[in-house]
Residue frames as qw, qx, qy, qz and C-alpha x, y, z in Angstrom:
[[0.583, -0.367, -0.298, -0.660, 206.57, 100.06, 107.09],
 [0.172, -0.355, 0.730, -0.557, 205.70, 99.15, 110.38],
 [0.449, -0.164, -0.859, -0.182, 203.48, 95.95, 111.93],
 [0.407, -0.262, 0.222, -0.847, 200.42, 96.27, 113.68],
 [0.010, 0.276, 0.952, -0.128, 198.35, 93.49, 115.84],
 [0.231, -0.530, -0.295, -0.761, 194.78, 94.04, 115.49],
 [0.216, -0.340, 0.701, -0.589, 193.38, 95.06, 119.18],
 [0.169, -0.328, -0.929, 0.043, 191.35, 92.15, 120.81],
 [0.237, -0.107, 0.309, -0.915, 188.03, 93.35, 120.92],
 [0.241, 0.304, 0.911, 0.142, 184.54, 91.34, 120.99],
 [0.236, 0.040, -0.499, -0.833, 182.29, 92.25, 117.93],
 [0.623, 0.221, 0.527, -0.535, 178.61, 91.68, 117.49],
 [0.146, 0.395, -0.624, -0.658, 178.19, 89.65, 114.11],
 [0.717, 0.336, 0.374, -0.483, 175.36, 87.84, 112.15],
 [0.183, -0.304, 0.667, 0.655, 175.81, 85.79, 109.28],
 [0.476, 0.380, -0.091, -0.788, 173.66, 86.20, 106.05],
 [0.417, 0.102, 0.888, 0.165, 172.86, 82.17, 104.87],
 [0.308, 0.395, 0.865, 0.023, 169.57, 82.77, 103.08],
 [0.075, -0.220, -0.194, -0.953, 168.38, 85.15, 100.36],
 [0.454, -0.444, -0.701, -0.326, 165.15, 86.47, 101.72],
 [0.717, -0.431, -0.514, 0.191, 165.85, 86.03, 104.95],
 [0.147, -0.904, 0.134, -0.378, 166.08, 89.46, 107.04],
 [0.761, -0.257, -0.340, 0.489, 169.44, 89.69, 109.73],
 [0.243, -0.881, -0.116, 0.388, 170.18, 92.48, 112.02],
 [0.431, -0.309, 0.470, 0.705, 172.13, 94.66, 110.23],
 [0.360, 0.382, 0.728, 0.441, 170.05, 94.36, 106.50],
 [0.278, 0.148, -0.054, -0.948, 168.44, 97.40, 105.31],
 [0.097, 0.330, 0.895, 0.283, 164.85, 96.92, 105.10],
 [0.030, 0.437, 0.019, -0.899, 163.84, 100.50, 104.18],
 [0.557, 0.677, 0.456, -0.151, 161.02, 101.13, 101.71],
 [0.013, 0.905, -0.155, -0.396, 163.21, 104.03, 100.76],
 [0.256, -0.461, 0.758, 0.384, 165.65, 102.00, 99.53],
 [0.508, 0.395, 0.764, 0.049, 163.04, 99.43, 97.61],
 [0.367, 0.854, 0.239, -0.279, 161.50, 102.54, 96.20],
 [0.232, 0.845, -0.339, -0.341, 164.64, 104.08, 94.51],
 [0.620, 0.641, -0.446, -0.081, 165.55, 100.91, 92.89],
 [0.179, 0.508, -0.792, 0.286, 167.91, 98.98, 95.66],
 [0.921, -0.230, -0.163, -0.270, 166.26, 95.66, 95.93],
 [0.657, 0.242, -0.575, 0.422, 169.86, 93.81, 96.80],
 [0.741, -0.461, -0.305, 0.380, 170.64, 92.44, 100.03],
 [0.410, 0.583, -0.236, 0.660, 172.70, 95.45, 101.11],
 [0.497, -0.570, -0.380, 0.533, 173.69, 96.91, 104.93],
 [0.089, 0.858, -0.084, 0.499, 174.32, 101.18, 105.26],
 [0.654, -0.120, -0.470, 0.581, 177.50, 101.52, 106.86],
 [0.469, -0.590, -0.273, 0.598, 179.17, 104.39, 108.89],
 [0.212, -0.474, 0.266, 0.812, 180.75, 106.19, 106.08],
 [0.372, 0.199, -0.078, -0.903, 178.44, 108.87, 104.47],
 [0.706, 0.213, 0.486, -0.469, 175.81, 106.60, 104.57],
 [0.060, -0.459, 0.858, 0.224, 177.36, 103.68, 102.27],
 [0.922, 0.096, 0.168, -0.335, 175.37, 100.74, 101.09],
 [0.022, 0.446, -0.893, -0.062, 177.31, 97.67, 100.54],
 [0.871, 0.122, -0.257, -0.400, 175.69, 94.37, 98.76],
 [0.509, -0.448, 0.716, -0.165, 175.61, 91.41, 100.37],
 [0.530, 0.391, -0.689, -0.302, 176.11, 88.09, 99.43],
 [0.909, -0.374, 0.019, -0.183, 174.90, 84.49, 100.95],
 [0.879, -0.186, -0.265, 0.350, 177.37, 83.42, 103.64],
 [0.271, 0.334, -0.365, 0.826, 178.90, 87.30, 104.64],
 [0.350, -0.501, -0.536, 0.583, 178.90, 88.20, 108.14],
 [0.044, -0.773, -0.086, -0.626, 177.19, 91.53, 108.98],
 [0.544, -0.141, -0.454, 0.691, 179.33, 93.28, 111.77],
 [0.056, -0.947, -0.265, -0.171, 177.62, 95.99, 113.80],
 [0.092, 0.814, -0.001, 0.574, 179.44, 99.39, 114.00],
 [0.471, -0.006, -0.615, 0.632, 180.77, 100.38, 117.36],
 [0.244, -0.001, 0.102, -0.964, 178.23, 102.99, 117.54],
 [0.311, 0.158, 0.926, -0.144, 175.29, 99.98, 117.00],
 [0.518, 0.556, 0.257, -0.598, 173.55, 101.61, 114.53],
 [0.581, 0.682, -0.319, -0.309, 175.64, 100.86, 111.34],
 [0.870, -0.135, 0.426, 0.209, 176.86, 97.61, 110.19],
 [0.188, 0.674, -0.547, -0.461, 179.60, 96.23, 107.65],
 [0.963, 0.194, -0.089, -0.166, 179.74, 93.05, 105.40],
 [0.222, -0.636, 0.731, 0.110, 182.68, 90.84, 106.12],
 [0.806, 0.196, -0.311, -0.463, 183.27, 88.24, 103.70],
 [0.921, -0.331, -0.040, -0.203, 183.61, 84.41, 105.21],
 [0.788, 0.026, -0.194, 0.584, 187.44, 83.59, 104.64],
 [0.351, 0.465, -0.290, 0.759, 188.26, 86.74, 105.87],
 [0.534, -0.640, 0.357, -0.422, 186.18, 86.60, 109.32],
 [0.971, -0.168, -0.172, 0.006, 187.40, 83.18, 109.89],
 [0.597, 0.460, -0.223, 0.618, 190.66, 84.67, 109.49],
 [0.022, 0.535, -0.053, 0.843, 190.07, 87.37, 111.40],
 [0.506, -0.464, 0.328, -0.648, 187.50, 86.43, 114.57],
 [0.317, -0.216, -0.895, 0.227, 186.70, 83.27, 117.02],
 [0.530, -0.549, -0.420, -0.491, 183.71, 82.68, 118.67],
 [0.056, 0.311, -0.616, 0.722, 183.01, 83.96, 122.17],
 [0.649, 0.016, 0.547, -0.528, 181.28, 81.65, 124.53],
 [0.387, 0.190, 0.869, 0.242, 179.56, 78.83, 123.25],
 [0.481, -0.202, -0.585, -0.621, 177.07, 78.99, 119.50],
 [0.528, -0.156, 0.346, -0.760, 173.33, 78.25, 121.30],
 [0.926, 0.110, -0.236, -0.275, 172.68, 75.66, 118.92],
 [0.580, 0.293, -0.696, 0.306, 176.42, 73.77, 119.43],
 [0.165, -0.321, 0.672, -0.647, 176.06, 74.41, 123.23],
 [0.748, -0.007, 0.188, -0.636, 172.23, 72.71, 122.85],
 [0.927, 0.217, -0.220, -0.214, 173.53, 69.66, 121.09],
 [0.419, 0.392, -0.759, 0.307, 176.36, 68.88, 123.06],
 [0.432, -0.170, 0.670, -0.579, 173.98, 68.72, 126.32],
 [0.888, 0.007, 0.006, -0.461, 171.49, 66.70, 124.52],
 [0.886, 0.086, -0.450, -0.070, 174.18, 64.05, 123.92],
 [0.450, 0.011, -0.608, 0.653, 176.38, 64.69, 127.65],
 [0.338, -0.813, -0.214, -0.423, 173.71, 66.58, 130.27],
 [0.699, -0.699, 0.052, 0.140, 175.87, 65.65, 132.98],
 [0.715, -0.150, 0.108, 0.674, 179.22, 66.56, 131.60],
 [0.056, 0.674, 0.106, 0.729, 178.13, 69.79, 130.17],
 [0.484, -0.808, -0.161, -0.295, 176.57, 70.57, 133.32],
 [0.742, -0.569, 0.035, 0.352, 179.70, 69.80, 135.47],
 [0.578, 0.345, 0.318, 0.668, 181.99, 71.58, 132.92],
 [0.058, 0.655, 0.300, 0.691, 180.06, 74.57, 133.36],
 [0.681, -0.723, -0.067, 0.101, 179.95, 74.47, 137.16],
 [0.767, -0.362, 0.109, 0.519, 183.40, 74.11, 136.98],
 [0.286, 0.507, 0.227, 0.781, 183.88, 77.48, 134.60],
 [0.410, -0.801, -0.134, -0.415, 181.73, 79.40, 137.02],
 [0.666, -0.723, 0.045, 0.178, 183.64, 78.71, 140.07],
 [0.558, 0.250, 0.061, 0.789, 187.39, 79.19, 137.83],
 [0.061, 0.702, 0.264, 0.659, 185.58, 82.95, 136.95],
 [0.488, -0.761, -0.121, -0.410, 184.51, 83.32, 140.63],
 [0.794, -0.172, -0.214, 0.543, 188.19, 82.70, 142.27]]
């Protein structure tokens, strides 16, 4: 059997913290309510799948952006790194360095623009 890398690609991906609490990806279809499928759930790609979710999986949109999948937490950690900075981590490292973020980030922009 042979060994495969997976390719580097960047993913779009949401994670699900809070029952309740709609995230891109969620089904929130009457249709579904009506026939019975109150559970968190996403409708993948393949033949139109539902897949229950659980607090703390990642919903991963689809390459096509219409259909997502559930990835559960030790296996994206495993599996992806964040690209770019998190908004919130990027917001709370300026509040306690404004001038070292800001030069940091000057100095990324002119790397990019060599």
């Amino acid at each position: 059997m042979g060994k495969y890398r997976k390719k580097s690609i960047i993913i779009e991906a949401e994670q699900y913290k809070e029952f309740g609490k709609l995230v891109k990806g969620m089904c929130n279809s009457q249709i579904c309510f009506a026939a019975s499928n109150c559970n968190p759930h996403v409708h993948t790609i393949h033949k139109g799948q539902t897949v229950d979710l659980e607090i703390g999986d990642w919903i991963i949109t689809e390459p096509d952006g219409k259909h997502f999948y559930p990835c559960k937490p030790d296996i994206f950690k495993e599996t992806y790194e964040l690209v770019g900075d998190d908004p919130d981590e990027f917001l709370d490292r300026f509040m306690d360095n404004p001038e070292g973020i800001l030069r940091q980030t000057i100095n990324e922009v002119i790397k990019e623009n060599k």
